[in-house]
LOBARO-407897 format. One line per field, with one value per residue (C-alpha): residue in three letters; x, y, z. Coordinates in steps of 0.5 Angstrom, whole numbers. Example, Ala and Ser with C-alpha at 12.3 -4.5 7.8 and 13.67 -1.06 7.14 Angstrom:
<kollums>
residuo = ALA/SER;
u = 25/27;
v = -9/-2;
w = 16/14;
</kollums>
This chain:
<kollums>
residuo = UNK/UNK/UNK/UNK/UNK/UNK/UNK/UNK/UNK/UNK/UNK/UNK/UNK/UNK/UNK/UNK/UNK/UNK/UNK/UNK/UNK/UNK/UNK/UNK/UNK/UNK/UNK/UNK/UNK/UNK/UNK/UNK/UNK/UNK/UNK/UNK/UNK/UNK/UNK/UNK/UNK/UNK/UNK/UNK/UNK/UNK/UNK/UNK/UNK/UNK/UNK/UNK/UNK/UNK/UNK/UNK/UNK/UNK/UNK/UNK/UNK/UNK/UNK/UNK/UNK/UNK/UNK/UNK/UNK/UNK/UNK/UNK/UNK/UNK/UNK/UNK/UNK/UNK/UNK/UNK/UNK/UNK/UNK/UNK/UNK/UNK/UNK/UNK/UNK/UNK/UNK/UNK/UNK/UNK/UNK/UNK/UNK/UNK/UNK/UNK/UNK/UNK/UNK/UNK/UNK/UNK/UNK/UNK/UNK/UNK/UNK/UNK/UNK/UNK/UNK/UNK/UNK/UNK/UNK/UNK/UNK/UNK/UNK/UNK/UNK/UNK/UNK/UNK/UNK/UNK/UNK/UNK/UNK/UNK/UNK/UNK/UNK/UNK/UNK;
u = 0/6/1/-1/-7/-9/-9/-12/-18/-18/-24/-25/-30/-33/-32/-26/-21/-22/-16/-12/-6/-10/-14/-8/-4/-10/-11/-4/-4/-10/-7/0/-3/-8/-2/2/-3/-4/3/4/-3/2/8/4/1/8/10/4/5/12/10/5/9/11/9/3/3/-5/-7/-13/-10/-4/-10/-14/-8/-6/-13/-12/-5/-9/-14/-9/-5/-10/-12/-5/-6/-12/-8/-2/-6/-10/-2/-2/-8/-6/0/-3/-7/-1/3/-4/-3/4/2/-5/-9/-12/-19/-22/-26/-21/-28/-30/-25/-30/-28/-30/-35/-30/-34/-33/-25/-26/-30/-25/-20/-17/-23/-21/-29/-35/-40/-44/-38/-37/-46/-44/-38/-41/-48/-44/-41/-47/-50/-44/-44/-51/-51;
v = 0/6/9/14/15/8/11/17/13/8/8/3/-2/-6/-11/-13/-15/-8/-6/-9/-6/-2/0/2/6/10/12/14/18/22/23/24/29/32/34/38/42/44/44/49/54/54/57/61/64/65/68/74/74/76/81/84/85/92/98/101/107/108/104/101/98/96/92/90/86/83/81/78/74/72/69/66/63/60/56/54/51/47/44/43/38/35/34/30/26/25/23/17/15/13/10/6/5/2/-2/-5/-3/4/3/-1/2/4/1/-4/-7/-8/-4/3/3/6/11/15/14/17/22/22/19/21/17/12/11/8/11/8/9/15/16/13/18/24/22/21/27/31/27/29/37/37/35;
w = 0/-2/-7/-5/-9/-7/1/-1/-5/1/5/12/11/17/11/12/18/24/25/19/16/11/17/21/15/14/21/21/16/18/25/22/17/22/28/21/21/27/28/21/24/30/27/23/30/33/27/27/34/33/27/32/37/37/42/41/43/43/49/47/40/46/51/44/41/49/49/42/44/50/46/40/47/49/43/43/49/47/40/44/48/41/40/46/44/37/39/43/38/34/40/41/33/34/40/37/42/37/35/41/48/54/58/55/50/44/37/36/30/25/22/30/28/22/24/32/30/37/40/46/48/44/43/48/53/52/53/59/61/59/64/70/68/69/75/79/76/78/84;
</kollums>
């Protein structure tokens, strides 16, 4: 499976074997090609911070580019943790462990992988977490 057409054109089927070859390189590829981007957005970002780091003499252009930095800083932090994510998604790629549920150890439906490719729950796993969640913000 080199060939990227053949990658690019390659769709998972619950017709075959879950969390074969195929399957394992199309994830990988997806992961891989999702953190690049976020890595490219953020040297871009870093790059426009530095340009628009010059003294603003006016002190409302000065507190609306800090609130900008603050808002840019913050996305940052949540991509750096997407990073984080995606990055233990190809360690479980590697340790053949992707595409199944932390909790119940059952395959992950593959159209949640590819639309959550970082995905370590089912989706009647994560219904449950997510419920269980509430009932103790709500209490």
């Amino acid at each position: 499976m080199n060939d990227t057409a053949e990658i690019d054109s390659y769709v998972p089927s619950d017709d075959e074997e879950f969390m074969n070859e195929k399957q394992r390189t199309y994830f990988r590829a997806k992961l891989n090609t999702w953190k690049n981007e976020i890595l490219r957005e953020a040297r871009e970002t870093l790059g426009n911070l530095q340009e628009d780091s010059a003294n603003h003499p006016d002190i409302a252009d000065r507190a609306s580019s800090e609130t900008d930095r603050a808002i840019e800083l913050r996305a940052r932090d949540r991509q750096r943790k997407l990073i984080s994510k995606i990055d233990a998604a190809l360690q479980r790629i590697e340790d053949g462990t992707y595409g199944y549920c932390e909790e119940t150890g059952e395959p992950i439906s593959l159209k949640r992988l590819d639309a959550r490719p970082i995905a370590t729950l089912s989706i009647e796993a994560q219904e449950r977490h997510e419920r269980r969640e509430k009932v103790y913000r709500d209490e």
